[in-house]
MITI-267413 format. One record per residue (C-alpha): residue number from 0; residue in one letter; x, y, z. Coordinates in Angstrom, 1 decimal. Layout:
<n: NUM	res: A	x: X	y: Y	z: Z>
...
REM end
This chain:
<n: 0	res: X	x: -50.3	y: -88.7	z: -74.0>
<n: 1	res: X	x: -51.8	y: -86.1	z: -76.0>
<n: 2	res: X	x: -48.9	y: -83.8	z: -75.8>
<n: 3	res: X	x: -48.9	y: -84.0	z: -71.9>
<n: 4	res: X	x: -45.0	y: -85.2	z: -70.7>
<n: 5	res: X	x: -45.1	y: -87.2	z: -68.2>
<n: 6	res: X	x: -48.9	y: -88.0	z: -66.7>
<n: 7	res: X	x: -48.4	y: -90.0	z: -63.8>
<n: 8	res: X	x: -46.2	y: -87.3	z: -62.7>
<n: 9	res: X	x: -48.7	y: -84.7	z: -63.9>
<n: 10	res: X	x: -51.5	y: -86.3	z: -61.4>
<n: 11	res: X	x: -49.0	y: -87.0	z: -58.7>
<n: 12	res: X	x: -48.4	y: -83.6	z: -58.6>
<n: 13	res: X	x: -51.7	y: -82.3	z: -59.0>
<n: 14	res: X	x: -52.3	y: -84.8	z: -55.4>
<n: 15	res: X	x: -49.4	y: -83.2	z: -54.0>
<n: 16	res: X	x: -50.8	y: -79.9	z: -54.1>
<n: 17	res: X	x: -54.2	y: -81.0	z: -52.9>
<n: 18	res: X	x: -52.8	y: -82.2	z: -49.9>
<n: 19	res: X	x: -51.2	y: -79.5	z: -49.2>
<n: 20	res: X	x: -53.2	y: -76.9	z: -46.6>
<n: 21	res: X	x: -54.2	y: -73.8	z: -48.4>
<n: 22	res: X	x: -56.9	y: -71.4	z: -48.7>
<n: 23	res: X	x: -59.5	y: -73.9	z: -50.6>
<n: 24	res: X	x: -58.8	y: -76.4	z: -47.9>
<n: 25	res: X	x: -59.7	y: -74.6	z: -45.0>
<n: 26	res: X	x: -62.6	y: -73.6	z: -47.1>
<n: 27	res: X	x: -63.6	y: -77.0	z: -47.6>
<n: 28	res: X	x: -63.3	y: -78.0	z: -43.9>
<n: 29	res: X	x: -65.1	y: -74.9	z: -43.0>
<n: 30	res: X	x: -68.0	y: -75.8	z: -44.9>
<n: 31	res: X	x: -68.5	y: -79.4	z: -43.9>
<n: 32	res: X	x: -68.3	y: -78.7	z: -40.3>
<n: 33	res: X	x: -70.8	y: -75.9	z: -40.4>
<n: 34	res: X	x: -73.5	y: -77.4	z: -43.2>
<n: 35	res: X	x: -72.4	y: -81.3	z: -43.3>
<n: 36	res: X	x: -71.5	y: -83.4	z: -46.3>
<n: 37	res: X	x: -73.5	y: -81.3	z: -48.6>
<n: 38	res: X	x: -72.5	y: -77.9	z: -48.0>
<n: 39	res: X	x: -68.6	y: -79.6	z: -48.3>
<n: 40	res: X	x: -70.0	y: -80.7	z: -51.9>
<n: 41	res: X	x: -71.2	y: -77.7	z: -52.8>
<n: 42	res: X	x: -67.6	y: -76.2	z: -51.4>
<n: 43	res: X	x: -65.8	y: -78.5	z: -53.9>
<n: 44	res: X	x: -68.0	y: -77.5	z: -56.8>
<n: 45	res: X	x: -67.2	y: -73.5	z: -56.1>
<n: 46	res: X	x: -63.6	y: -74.6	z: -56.0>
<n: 47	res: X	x: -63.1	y: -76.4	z: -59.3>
<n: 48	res: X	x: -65.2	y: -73.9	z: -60.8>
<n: 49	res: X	x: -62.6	y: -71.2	z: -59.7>
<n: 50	res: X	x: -59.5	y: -73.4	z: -60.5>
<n: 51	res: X	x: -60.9	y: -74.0	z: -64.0>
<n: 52	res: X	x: -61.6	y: -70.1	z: -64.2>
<n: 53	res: X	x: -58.0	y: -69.3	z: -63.4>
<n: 54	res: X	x: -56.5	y: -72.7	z: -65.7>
<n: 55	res: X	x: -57.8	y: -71.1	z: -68.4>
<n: 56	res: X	x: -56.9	y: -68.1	z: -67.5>
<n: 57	res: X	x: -53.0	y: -69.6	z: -67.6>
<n: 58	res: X	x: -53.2	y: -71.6	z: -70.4>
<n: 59	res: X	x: -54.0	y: -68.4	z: -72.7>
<n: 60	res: X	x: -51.3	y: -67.1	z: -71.8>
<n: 61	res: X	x: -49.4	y: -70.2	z: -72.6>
<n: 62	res: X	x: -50.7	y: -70.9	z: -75.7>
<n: 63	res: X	x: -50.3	y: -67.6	z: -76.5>
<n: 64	res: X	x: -46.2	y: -67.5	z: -75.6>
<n: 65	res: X	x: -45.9	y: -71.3	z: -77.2>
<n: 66	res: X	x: -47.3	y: -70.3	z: -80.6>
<n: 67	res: X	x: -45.5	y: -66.7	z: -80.6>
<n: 68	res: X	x: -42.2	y: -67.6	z: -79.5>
<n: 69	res: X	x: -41.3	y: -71.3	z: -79.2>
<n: 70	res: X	x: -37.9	y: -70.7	z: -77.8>
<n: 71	res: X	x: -39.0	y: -68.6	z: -75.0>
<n: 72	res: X	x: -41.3	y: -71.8	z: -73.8>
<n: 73	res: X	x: -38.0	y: -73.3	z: -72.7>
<n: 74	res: X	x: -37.0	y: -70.9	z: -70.6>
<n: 75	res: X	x: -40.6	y: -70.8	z: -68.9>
<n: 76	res: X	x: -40.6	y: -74.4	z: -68.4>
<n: 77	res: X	x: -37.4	y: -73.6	z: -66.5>
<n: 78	res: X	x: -38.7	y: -71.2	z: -64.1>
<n: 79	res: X	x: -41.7	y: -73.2	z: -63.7>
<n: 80	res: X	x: -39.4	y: -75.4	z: -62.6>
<n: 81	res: X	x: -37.5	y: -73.8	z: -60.8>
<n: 82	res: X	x: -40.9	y: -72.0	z: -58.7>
<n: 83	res: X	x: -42.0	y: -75.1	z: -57.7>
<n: 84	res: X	x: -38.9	y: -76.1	z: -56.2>
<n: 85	res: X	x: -38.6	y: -73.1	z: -54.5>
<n: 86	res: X	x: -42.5	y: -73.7	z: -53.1>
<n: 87	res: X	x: -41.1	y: -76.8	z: -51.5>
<n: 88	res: X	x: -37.9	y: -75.3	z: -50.0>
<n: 89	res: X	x: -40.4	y: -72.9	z: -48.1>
<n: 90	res: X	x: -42.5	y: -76.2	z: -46.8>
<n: 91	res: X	x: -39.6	y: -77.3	z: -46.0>
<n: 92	res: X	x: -38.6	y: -74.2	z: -43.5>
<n: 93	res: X	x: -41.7	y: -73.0	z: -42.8>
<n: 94	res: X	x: -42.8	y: -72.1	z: -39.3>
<n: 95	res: X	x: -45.0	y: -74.1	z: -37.9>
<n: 96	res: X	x: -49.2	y: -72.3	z: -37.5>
<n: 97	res: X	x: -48.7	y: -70.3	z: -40.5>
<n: 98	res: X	x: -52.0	y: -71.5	z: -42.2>
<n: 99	res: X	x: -54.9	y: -68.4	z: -41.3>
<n: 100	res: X	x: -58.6	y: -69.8	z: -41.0>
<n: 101	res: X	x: -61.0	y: -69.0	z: -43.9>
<n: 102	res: X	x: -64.2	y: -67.4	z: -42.5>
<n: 103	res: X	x: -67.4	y: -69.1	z: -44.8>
<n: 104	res: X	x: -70.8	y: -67.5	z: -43.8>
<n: 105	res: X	x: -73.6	y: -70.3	z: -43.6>
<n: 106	res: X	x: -75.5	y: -71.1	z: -46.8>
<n: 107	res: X	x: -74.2	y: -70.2	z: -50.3>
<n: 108	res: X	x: -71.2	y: -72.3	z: -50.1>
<n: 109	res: X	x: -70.4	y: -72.8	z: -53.4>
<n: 110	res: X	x: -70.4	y: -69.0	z: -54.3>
<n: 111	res: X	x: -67.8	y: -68.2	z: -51.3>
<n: 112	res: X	x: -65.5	y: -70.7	z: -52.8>
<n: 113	res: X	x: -65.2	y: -70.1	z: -56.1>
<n: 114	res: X	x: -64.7	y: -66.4	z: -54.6>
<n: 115	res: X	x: -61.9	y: -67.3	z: -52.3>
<n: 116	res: X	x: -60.2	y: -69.2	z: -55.2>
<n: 117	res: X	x: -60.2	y: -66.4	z: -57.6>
<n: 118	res: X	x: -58.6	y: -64.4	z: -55.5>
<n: 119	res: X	x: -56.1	y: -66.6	z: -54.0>
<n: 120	res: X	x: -53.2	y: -64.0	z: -55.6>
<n: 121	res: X	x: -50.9	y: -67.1	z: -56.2>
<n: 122	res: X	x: -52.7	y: -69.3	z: -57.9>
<n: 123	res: X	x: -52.7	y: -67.8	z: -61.8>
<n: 124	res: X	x: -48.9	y: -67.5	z: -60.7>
<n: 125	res: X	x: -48.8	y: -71.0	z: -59.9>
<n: 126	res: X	x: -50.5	y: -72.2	z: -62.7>
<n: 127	res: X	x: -48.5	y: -70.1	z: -65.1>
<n: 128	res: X	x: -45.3	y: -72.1	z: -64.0>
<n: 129	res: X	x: -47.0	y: -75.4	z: -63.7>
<n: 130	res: X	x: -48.6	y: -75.9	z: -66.7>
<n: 131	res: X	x: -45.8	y: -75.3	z: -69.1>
<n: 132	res: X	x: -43.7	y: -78.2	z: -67.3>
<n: 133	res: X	x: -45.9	y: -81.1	z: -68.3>
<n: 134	res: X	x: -46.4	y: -79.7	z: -72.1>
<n: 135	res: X	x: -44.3	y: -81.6	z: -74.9>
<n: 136	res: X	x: -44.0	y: -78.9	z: -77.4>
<n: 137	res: X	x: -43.3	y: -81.1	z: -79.9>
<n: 138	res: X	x: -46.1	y: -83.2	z: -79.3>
<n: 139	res: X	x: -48.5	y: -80.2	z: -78.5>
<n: 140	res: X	x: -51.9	y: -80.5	z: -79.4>
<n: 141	res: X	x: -53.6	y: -77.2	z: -78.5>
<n: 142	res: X	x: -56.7	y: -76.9	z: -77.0>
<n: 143	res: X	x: -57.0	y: -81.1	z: -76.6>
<n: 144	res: X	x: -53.9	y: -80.5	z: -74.5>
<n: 145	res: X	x: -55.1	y: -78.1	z: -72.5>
<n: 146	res: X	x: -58.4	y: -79.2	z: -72.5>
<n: 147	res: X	x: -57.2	y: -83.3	z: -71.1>
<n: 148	res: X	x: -55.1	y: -81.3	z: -68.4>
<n: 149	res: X	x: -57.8	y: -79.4	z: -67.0>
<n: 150	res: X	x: -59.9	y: -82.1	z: -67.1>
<n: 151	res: X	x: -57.5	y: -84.0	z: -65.1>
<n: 152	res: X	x: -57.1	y: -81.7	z: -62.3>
<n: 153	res: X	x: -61.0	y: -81.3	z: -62.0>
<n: 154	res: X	x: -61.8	y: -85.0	z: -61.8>
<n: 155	res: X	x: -58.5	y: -85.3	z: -59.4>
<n: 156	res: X	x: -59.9	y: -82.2	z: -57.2>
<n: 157	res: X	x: -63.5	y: -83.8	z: -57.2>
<n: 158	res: X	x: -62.6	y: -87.1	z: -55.8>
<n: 159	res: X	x: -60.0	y: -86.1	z: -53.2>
<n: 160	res: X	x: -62.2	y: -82.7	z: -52.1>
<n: 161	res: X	x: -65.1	y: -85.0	z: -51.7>
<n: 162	res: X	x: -63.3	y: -87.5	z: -49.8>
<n: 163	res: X	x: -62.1	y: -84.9	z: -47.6>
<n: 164	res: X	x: -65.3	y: -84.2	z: -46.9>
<n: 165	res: X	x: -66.7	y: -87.5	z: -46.3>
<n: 166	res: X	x: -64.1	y: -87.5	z: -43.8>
<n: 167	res: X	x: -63.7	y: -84.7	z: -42.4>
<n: 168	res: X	x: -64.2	y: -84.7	z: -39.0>
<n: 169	res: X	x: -61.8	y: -87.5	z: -38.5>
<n: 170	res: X	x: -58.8	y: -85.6	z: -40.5>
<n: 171	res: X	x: -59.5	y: -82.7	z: -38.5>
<n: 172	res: X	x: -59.2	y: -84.9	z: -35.1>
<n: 173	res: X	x: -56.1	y: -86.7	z: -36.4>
<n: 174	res: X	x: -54.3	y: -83.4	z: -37.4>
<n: 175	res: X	x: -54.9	y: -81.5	z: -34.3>
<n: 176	res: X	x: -54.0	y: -84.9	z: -31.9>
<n: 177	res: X	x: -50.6	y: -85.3	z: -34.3>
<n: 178	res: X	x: -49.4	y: -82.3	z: -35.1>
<n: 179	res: X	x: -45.8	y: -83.3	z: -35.4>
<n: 180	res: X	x: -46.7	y: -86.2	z: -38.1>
<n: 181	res: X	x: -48.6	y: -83.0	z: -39.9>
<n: 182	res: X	x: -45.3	y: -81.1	z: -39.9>
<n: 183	res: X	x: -43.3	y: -83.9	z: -40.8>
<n: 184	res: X	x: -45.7	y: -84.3	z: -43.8>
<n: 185	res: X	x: -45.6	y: -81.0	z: -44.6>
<n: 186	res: X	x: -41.8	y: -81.0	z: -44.8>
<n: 187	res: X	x: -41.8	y: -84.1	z: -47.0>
<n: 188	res: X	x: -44.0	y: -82.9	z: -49.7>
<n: 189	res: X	x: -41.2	y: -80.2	z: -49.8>
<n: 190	res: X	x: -39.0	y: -82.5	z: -50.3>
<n: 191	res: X	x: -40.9	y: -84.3	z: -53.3>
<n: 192	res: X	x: -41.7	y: -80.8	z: -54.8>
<n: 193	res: X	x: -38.2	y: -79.8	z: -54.7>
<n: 194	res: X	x: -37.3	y: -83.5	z: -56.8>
<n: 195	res: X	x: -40.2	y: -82.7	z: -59.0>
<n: 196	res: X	x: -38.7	y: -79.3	z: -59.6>
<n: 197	res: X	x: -35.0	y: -81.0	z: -60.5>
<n: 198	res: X	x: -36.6	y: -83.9	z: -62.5>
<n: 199	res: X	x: -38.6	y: -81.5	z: -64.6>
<n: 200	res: X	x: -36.4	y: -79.0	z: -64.5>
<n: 201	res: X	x: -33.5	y: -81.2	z: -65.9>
<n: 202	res: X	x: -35.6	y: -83.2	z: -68.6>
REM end
């Protein structure tokens, strides 16, 4: 599809990471349980605008190292690969109440999250190595790649953040009540990022 390898796997992933508890969650939660519904809108908006800031940020730098030097791409898609297995084996281990609160001031929620996403320090990192594993060079088609990808991730992000905030309340209730089905979530998107990191990796 328009040079993109794979894009079920490409939006399963980009679910995956939603799902997983970062600083743009607690963000979001923060938001909708001090303004409502639509402060946890306005949240959503700051974080696609900083995810889309930082995309195409990475995807520069892509482009730039695709058109450059082809045969290096290989070896990028490899430690991609390798990166995001390496982000599951750390689910997978981690210690239980690692996840630090995200202090958001009331009113101007949007601004504080697009803040708070540009400088997560790990997501231009992450989007380095994540991009480059769902391009088909051969089937590359520049910006319309690019441009279908980060249009993908942004409609993806909008429904899920939005449902999160229609509901969240309820998610917060059900994660603090079940903590142990939280960290036995946790561990199994671990274990489906580490498979994603083989499959890819081995393609």
């Amino acid at each position: 599809m328009v040079g993109i390898a794979d894009y079920g796997a490409f939006c399963a992933a980009i679910l995956l990471f939603l799902a997983l508890p970062g600083p743009g969650t607690f963000a979001l939660l923060t938001s909708t349980s001090k303004g409502g519904f639509r402060a946890g809108a306005a949240a959503t908006a700051g974080l696609i605008a900083g995810d889309q800031v930082l995309m195409w940020m990475a995807v520069g730098g892509v482009a730039a190292l695709l058109a450059a030097h082809p045969v290096w791409f290989q070896g990028i898609q490899y430690a991609g690969a390798a990166y995001l297995a390496w982000i599951g084996l750390k689910l997978l281990f981690a210690q239980p109440g690692q996840g630090a609160p995200i202090r958001i001031e009331t009113g101007h929620y949007a601004r504080q999250a697009f803040l708070i996403t540009l400088l997560n320090p790990k997501a231009i990192v992450f989007y380095m190595a994540f991009f480059p594993l769902f391009i088909d060079p051969a089937l590359h088609r520049g910006a319309l790649t690019f441009g279908v990808m980060a249009l993908t991730i942004a409609a993806i992000t909008a429904v899920y953040c939005l449902l999160l905030c229609a509901f969240a309340q309820a998610v917060g209730r059900q994660v603090r009540a079940h903590r142990r089905l939280a960290r036995t979530l946790e561990r199994l998107a671990g274990v489906f990022l580490i498979g994603f990191g083989i499959r890819l990796g081995t393609q």
